[in-house]
Every structure is written in structure tokens, then in C-alpha cells.
N, C-alpha and C positions, 0 to 999 in steps of 0.2 A: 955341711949338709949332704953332698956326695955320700961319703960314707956311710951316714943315716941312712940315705934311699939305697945304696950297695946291700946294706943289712938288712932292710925290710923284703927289698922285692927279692932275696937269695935265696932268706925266710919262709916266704908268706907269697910269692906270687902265681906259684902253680895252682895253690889252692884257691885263693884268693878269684883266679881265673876261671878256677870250675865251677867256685859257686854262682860267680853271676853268670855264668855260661848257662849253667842248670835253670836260672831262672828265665833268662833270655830265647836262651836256642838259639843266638845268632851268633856266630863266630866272630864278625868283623863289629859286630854291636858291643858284644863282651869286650871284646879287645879296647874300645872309643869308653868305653865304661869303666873299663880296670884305669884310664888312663888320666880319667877325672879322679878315681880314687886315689890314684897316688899326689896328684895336685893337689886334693885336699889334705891330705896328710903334709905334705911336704909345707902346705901353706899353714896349715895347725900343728907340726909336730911340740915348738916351742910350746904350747898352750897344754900341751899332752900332760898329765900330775900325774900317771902310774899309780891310780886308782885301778885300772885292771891290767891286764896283762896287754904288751902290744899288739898281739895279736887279735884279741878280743876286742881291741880300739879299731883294727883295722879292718874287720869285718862288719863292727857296728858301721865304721862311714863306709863299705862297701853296701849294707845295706842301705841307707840311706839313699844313697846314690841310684840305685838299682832303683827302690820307690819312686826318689825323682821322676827316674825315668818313665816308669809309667802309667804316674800322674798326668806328666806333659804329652805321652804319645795317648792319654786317655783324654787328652784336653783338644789334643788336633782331631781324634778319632771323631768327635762329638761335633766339630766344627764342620766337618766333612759331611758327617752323617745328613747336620742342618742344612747344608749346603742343597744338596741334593734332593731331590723328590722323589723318594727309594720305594713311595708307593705304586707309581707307575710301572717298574720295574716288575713290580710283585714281589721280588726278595731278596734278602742282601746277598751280595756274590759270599762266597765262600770261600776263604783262605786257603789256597792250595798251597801253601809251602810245602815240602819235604821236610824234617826232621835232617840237621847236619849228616851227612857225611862222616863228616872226622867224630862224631861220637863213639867212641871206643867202649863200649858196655863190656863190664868183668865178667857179668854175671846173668842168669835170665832174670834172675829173682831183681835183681839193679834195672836191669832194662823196662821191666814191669813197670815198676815203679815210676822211673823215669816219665815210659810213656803215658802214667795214667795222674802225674802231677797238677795236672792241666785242671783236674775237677776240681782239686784243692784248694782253697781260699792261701788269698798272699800268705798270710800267715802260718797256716798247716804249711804252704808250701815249705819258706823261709825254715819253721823247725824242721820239720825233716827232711832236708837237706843237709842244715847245721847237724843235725842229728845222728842219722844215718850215713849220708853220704862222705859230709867231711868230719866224721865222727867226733864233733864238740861235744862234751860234758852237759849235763842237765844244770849245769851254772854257768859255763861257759857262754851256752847258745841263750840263757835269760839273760846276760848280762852283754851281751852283743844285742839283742831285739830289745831289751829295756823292759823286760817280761819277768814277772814275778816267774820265782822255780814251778809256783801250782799251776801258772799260766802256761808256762812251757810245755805240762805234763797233759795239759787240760787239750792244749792243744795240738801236742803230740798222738794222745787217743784220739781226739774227734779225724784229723789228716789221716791217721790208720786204717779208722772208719771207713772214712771214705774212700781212699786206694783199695781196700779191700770190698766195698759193695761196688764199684766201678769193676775191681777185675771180675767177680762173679757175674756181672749184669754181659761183660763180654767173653767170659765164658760160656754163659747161656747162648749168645748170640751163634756161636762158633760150632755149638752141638747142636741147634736149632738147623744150620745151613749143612 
């Protein structure tokens, strides 16, 4: 089984790392998430039939996993939310994170994009990522998401969509000031 995980993560882990990094933005979050990914692999790899390629198996449970994720942090969110009496307050605080650091953007046209993912539904996101960033095949990234090919495309335009009316809305913003 060694060997197996030698081969995969030799493979597949830089990438593997970026895309849930992409979806994430947390470094040490990715990192706790690639780490479930490879435990689920290693715990199904026997059950694996090379039905697709392994790389495309290990994206699909990379995405999975990633969902997991923020399913559960959408389930504490909600718990938190109820907790509190956020009307008294008047408004919910606002996420001051920073955007990593260590994000290394190639490109501006990359960094654009990057930065404007966020308007995206999971899904827009997920394909273009798959898409663009870790440049999977229009059968690759359907057969990793579970996504008919028209789905992929349907949803590759609408995510385009939107990255492109999001950067014009902060283009205006930037020649407005």
C-alpha cells in the first residue's frame, strides 16, 4: 500500500493541493483536507475498478471532501448564527481575512479570476478550476464532479458569466473613485 500512496501523492499531490487550496484559501485547511483525501483513497483504493482514470478518482474524492467540508463549517455557521442575537448588534461582523500569502498568481488574468471566484456558485467554482486552473478536459472535470459533458459546459458559461459581470461591476467601481 506504500507504494500505491508513493505513486499517487508523486503524481497528483501538487495538484491535488491547489485545487482544494483554490477552493479553501486556507493553507493549513488544505493541507488537514488533502489529508482526509489521501485516507480516503488509501481506505478505498482496493474498491477502486478503473472505470476512470486515477486521477479523476482522486479529484472526485478530493471534491467530496472539500463539499464535506462546507457542508459541516455551513452547519456550525448556522448554529453560531442561532446562538447569538445578531439583531441587537445590527450587523454581522465581516470576515477580515487576508487572502494567503503564499498565493503565487502567474498571471493577472489568474489572479482576476481568482479573486473574483467567491461570486461563483460551488459548482461554477469547482468547473473552473477543474477547467482553467488545473486544466482537466471537458470529460475529465464531468467525470470528476459527476456532471453530464452539457453540464460542465452549461456551467462552465454561467461561472464565466459571472466572473466576467463581477470584474466589470469592479471595474466601474475603480473609474467611479
Amino acid at each position: 500500500m506504500k507504494a500505491v500512496f508513493d505513486r499517487l501523492y508523486d503524481a497528483y499531490h501538487q495538484d491535488l493541493f491547489q485545487f482544494i487550496f483554490y477552493m479553501v484559501k486556507d493553507r493549513a485547511l488544505a493541507e488537514d483536507l488533502v489529508q482526509d483525501v489521501y485516507i480516503k483513497v488509501l481506505n478505498s483504493y482496493s474498491s477502486f475498478r478503473g472505470e476512470s482514470s486515477e486521477k479523476t478518482w482522486l479529484f472526485s474524492i478530493a471534491r467530496h471532501v472539500t463539499y464535506d467540508y462546507f457542508r459541516s463549517a455551513g452547519r456550525k455557521r448556522k448554529r453560531i448564527m442561532d446562538f447569538f442575537d445578531w439583531q441587537e448588534k445590527g450587523e454581522l461582523i465581516p470576515d477580515q481575512a487576508p487572502l494567503p500569502e503564499e498565493i503565487a498568481v502567474k498571471s493577472e488574468e489568474i489572479g482576476q479570476l481568482y479573486r473574483h471566484l467567491d461570486k461563483c456558485t460551488p459548482d461554477q467554482k469547482s468547473v473552473l478550476i477543474l477547467r482553467y486552473i488545473q486544466s482537466f478536459s471537458i470529460q475529465e472535470t464531468a467525470d470528476i464532479l459527476n456532471f453530464s459533458t452539457s453540464k460542465v459546459k452549461t456551467t462552465q458559461h454561467r461561472g464565466l458569466k459571472t466572473l466576467r459581470t463581477s470584474m466589470l461591476k469592479e471595474q466601474k467601481k475603480g473609474g467611479d473613485g
